[in-house]
NURO-728928 format. One record per residue: residue number from 1; residue in one letter; chain; z, y, x of N, C-alpha, C in turn. Coordinates in steps of 0.05 Angstrom, whole numbers, plus 5000, padded with zeros to 4 digits. Layout:
<nodes>
NODE seq type mol n_zz n_yy n_xx ca_zz ca_yy ca_xx c_zz c_yy c_xx
NODE NUM    a   A    Z    Y    X     Z     Y     X    Z    Y    X
...
</nodes>
This chain:
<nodes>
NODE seq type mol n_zz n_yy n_xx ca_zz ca_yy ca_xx c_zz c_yy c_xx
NODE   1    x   A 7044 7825 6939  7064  7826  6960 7057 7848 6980
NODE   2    x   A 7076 7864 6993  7072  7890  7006 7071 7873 7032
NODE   3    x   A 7052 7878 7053  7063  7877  7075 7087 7888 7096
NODE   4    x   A 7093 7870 7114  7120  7882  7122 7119 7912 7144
NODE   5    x   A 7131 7924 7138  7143  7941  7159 7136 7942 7185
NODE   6    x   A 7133 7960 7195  7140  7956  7227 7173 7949 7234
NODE   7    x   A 7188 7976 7215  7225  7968  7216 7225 7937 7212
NODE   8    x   A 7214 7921 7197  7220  7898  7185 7216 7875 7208
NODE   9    x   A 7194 7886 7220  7190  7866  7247 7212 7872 7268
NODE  10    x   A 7218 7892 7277  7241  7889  7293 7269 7883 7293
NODE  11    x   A 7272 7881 7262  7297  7868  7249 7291 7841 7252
NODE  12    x   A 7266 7828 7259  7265  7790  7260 7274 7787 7289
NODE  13    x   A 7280 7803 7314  7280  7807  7335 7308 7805 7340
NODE  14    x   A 7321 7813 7320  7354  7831  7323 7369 7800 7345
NODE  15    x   A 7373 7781 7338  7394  7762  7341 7379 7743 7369
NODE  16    x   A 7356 7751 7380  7346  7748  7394 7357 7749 7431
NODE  17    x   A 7366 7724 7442  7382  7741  7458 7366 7746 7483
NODE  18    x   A 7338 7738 7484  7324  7756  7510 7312 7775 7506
NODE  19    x   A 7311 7784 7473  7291  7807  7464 7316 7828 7463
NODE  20    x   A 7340 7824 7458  7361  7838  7452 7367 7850 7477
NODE  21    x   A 7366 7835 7504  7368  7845  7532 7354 7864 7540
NODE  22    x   A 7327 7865 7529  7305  7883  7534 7316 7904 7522
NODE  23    x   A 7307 7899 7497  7319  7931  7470 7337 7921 7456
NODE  24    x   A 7362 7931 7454  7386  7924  7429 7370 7941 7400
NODE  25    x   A 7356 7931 7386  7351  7941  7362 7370 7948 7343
NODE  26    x   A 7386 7925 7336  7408  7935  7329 7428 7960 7331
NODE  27    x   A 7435 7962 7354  7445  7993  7372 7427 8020 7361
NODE  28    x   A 7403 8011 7367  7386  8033  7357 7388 8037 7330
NODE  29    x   A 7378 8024 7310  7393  8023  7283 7413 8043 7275
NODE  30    x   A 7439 8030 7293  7458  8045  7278 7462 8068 7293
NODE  31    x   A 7456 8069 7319  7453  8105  7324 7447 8119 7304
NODE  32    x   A 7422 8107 7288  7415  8129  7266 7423 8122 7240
NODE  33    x   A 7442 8121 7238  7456  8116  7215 7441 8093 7193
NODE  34    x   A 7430 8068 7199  7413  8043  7187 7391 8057 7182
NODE  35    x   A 7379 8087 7196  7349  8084  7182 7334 8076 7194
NODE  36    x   A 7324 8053 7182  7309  8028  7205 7273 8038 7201
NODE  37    x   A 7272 8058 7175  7240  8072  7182 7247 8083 7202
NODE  38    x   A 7265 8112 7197  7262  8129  7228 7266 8115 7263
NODE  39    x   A 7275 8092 7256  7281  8074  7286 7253 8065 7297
NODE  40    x   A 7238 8055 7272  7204  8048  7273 7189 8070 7286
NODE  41    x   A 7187 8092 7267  7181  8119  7286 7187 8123 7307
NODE  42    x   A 7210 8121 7313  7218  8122  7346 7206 8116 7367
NODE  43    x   A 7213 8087 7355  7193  8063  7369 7166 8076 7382
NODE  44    x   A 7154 8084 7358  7128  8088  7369 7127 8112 7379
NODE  45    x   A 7149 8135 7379  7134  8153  7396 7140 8156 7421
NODE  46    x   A 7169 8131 7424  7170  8124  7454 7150 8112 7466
NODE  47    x   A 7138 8094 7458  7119  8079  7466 7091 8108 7472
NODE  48    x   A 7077 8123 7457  7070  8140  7454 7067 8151 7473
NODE  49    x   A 7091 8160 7480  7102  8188  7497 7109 8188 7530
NODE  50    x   A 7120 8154 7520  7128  8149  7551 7117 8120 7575
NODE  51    x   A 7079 8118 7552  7068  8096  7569 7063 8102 7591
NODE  52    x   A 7061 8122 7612  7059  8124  7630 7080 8146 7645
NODE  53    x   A 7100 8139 7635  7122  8158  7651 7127 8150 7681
NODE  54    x   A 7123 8128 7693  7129  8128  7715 7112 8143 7730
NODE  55    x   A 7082 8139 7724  7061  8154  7748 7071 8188 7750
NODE  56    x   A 7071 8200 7731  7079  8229  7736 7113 8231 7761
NODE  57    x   A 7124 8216 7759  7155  8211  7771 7147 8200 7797
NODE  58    x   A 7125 8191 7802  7115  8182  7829 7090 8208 7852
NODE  59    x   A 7083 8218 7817  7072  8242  7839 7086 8256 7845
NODE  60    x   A 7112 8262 7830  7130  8281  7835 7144 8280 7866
NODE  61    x   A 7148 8251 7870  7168  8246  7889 7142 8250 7912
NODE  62    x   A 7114 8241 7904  7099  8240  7932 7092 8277 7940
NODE  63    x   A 7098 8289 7924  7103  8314  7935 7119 8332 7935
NODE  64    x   A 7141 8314 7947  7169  8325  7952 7178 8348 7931
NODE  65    x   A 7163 8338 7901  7178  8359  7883 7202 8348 7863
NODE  66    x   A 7228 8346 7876  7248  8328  7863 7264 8341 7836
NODE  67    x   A 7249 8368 7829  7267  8383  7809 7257 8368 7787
NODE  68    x   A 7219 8368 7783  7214  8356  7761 7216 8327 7758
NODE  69    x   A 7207 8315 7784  7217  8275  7772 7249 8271 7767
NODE  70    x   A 7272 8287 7782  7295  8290  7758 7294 8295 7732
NODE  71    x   A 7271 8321 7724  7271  8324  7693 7259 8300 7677
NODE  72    x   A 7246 8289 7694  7232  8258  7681 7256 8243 7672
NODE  73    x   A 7257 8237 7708  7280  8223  7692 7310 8216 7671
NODE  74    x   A 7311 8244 7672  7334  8251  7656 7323 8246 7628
NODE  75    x   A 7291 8254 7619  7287  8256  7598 7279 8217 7583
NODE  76    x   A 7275 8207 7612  7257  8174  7606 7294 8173 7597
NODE  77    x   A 7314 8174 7603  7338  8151  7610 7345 8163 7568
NODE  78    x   A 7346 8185 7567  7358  8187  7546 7338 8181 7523
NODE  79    x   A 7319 8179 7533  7292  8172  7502 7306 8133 7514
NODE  80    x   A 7315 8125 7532  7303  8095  7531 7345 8095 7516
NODE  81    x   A 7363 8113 7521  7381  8102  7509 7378 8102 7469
NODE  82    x   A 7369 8123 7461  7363  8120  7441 7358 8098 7426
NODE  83    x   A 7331 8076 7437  7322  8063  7426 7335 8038 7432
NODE  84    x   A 7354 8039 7449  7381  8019  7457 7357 7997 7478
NODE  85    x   A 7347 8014 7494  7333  8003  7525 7354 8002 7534
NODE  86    x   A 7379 7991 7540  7402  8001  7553 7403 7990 7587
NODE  87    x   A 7384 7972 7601  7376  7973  7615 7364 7986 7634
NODE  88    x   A 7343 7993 7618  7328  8011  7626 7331 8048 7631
NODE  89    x   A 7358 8048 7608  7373  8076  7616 7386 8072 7638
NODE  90    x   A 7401 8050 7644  7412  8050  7670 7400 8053 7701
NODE  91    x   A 7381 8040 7694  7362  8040  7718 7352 8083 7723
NODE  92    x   A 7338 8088 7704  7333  8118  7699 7353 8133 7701
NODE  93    x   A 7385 8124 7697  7405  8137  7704 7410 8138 7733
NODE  94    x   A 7407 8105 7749  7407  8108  7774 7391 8132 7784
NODE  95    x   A 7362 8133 7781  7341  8140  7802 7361 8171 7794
NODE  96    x   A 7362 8183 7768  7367  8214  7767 7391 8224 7779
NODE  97    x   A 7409 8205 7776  7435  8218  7801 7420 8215 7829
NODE  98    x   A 7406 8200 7834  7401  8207  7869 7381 8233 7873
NODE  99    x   A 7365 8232 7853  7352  8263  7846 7372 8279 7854
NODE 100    x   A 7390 8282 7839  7402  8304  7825 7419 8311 7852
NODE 101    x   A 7425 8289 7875  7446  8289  7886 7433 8291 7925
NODE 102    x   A 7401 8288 7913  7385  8281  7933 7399 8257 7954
NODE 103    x   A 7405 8237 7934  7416  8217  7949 7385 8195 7959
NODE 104    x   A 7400 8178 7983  7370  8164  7989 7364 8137 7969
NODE 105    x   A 7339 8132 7984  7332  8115  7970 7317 8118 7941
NODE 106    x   A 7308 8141 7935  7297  8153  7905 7263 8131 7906
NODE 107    x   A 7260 8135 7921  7235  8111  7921 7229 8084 7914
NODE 108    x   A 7251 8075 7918  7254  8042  7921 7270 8047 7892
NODE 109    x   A 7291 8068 7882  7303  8067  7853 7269 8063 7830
NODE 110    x   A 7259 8081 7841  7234  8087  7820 7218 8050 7816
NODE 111    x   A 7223 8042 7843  7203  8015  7846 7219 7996 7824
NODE 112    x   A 7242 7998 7833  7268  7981  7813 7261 7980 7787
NODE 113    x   A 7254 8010 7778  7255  8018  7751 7230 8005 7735
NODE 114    x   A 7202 8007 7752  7179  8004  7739 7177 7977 7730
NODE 115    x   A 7186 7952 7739  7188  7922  7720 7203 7927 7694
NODE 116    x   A 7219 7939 7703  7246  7936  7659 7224 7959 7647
NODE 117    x   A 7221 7979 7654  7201  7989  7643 7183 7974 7630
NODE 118    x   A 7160 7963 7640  7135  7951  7632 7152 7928 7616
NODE 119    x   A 7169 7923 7622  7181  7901  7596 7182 7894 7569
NODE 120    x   A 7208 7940 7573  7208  7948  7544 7181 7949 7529
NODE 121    x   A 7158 7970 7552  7133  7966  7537 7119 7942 7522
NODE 122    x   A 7124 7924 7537  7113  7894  7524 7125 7891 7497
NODE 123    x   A 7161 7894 7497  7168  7883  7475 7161 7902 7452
NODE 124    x   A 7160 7926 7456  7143  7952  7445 7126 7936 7424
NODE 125    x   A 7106 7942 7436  7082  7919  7434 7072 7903 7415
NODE 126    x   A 7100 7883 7416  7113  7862  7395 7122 7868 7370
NODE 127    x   A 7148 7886 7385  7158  7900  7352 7136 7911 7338
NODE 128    x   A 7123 7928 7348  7103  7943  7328 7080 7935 7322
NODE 129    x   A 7067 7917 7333  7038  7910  7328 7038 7878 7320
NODE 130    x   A 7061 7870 7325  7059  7834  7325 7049 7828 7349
NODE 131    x   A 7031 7838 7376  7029  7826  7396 7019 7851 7420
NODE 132    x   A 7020 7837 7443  7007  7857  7462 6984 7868 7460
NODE 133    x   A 6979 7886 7471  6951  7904  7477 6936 7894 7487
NODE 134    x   A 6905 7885 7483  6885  7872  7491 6884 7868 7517
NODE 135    x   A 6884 7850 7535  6882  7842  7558 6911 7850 7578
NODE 136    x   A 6941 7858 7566  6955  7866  7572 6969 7834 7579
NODE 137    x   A 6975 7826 7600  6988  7807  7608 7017 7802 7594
NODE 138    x   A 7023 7780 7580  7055  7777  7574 7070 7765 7587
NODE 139    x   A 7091 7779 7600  7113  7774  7605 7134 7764 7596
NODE 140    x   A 7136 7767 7574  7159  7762  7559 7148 7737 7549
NODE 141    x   A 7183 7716 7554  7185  7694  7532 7186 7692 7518
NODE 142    x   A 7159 7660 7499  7172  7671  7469 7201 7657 7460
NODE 143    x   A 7206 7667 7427  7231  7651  7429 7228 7619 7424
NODE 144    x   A 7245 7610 7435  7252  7580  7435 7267 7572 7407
NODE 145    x   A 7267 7551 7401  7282  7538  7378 7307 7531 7399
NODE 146    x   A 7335 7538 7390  7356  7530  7397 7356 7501 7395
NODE 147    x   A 7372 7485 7421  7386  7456  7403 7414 7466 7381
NODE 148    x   A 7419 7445 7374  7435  7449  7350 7468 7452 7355
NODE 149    x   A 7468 7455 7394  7498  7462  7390 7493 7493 7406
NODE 150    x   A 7470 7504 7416  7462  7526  7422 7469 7545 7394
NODE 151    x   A 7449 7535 7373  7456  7546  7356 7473 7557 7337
NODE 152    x   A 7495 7535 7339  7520  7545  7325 7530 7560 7341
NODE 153    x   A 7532 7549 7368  7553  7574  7384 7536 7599 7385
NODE 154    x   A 7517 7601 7387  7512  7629  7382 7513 7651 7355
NODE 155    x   A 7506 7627 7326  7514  7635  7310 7550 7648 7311
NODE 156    x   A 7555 7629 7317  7594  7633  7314 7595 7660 7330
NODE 157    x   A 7582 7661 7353  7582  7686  7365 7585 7710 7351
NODE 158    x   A 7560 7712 7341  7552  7740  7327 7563 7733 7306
NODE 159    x   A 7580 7722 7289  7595  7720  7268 7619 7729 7289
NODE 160    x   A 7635 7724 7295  7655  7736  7312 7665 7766 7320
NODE 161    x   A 7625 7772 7333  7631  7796  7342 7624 7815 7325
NODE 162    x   A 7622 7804 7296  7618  7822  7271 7592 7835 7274
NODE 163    x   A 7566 7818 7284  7537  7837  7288 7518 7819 7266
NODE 164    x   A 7512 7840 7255  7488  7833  7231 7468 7811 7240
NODE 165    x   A 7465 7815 7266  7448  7792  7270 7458 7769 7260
NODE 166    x   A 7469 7765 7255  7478  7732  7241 7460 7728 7224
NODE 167    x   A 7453 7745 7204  7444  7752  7182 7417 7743 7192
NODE 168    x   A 7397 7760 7212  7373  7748  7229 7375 7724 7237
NODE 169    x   A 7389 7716 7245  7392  7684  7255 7386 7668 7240
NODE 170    x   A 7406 7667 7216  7405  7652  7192 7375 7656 7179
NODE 171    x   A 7350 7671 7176  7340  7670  7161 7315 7650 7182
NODE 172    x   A 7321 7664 7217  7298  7653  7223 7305 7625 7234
NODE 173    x   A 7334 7617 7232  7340  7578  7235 7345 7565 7214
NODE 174    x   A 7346 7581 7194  7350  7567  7156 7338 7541 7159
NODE 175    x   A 7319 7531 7176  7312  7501  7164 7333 7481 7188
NODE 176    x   A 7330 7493 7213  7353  7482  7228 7382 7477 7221
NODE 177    x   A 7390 7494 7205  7420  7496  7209 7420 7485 7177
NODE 178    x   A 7405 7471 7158  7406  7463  7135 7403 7431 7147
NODE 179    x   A 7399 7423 7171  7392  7394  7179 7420 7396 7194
NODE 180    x   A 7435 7418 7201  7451  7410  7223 7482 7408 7202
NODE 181    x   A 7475 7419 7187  7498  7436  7170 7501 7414 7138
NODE 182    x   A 7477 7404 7124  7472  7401  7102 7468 7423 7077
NODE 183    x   A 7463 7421 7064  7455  7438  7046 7478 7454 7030
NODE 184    x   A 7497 7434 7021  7529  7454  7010 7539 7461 7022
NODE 185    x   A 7531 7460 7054  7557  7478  7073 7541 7499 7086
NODE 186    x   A 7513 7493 7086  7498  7522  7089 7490 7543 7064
NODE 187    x   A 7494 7532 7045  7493  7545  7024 7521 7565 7024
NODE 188    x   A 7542 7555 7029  7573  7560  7034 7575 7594 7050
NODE 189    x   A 7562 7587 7076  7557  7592  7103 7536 7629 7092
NODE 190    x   A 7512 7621 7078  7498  7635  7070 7500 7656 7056
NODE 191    x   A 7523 7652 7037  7527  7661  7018 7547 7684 7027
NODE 192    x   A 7566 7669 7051  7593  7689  7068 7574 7710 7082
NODE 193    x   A 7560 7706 7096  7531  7719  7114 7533 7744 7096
NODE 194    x   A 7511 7731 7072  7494  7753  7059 7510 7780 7043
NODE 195    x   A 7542 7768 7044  7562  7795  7036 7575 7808 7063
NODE 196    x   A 7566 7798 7088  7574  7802  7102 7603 7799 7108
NODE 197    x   A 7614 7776 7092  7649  7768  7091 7635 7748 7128
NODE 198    x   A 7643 7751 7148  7636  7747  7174 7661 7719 7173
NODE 199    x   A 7686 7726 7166  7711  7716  7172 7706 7687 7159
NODE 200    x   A 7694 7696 7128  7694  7676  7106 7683 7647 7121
NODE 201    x   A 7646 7657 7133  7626  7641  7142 7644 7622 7171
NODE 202    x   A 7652 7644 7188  7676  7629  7206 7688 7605 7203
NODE 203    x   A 7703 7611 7184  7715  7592  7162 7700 7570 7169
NODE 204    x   A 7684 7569 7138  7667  7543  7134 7664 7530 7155
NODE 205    x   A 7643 7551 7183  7631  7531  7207 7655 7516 7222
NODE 206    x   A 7680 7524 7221  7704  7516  7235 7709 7496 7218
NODE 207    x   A 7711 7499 7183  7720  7469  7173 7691 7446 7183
NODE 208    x   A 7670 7453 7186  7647  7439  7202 7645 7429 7222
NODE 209    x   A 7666 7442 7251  7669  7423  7273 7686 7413 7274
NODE 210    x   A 7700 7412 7260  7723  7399  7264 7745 7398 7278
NODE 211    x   A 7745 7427 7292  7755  7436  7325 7742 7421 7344
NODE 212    x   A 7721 7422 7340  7708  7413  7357 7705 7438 7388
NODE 213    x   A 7713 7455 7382  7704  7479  7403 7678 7496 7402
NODE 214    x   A 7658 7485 7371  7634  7509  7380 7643 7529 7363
</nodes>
């Protein structure tokens, strides 16, 4: 048996909805047209490239040189949209219009920025290594097991909004949703998933609640 991927670990992440807040993996993905090696690469040369981007953006600003912590930041916001940080581009979008516009407050933007930062880094971290960097404090939660009406509505969710993660869901609650569901209606359910018929799986979970509303 091959060991897995780095791409392969961040696809167990996809349907994740506090890891998904941090980095949309997914997003990133299909920016590049599903190549989930070159997204892996990415990964790491953001991580790489940009573990210490804030300190250079802080010397910049502590000596009133605002041309280059704009070029920082212009360059942090579009490496963090790539990898679907989409947070974290926003934040880097803030600080570089006040650069750009020498609007106030560029100080306190930068302070804003450095927590979602060290975030993405953490989940970095995760995706690629399976865990943090030696003595690196974690922040991040792990994931929780849904209760069983969490789970469908979130399943129904991402079946809805037509995102592959369903597909992640299903593999990492398969023993949940076989206790919640039974076995011929997750089999049913599984089978709509894995062709990606989204509408089909709908279906089934809807003849399942009965209109119940999840």
């Amino acid at each position: 048996m091959t060991e897995p991927t780095p791409a392969q670990h961040t696809i167990e992440l996809r349907a994740d909805p506090v890891t998904r807040d941090i980095i949309d993996v997914a997003d990133g993905i299909e920016r590049l047209m599903g190549n989930r090696d070159l997204y892996a690469r990415m990964l790491r040369r953001f991580r790489r490239e940009y573990r210490d981007a804030t300190l250079p953006m802080r010397t910049a600003l502590a000596g009133d040189d605002s041309a280059t912590a704009h070029r920082l930041a212009h360059s942090l916001k579009g490496a963090a949209g790539m990898i679907g940080a989409h947070r974290l581009q926003e934040r880097a979008s803030q600080l570089e219009r006040a650069l750009r516009t020498g609007g106030p407050g560029q100080r306190e933007l930068l302070a804003s920025l450095a927590p979602e930062f060290q975030r993405v880094l953490l989940l970095l971290d995760v995706l690629l290594d399976g865990s943090p960097e030696p003595g690196m404090p974690v922040l991040m939660p792990s994931r929780p097991l849904l209760e069983d009406d969490a789970l469908l509505r979130r399943l129904t969710e991402l079946l809805s909004n037509g995102d592959g993660g369903a597909v992640d869901l299903l593999e990492e609650s398969g023993a949940s949703l076989r206790v919640i569901l039974g076995d011929a209606t997750l089999l049913r359910v599984s089978e709509a998933i894995n062709e990606f018929d989204f509408d089909a799986a709908l279906e089934v979970l809807g003849e399942t609640s009965g209109g119940s509303g999840i």
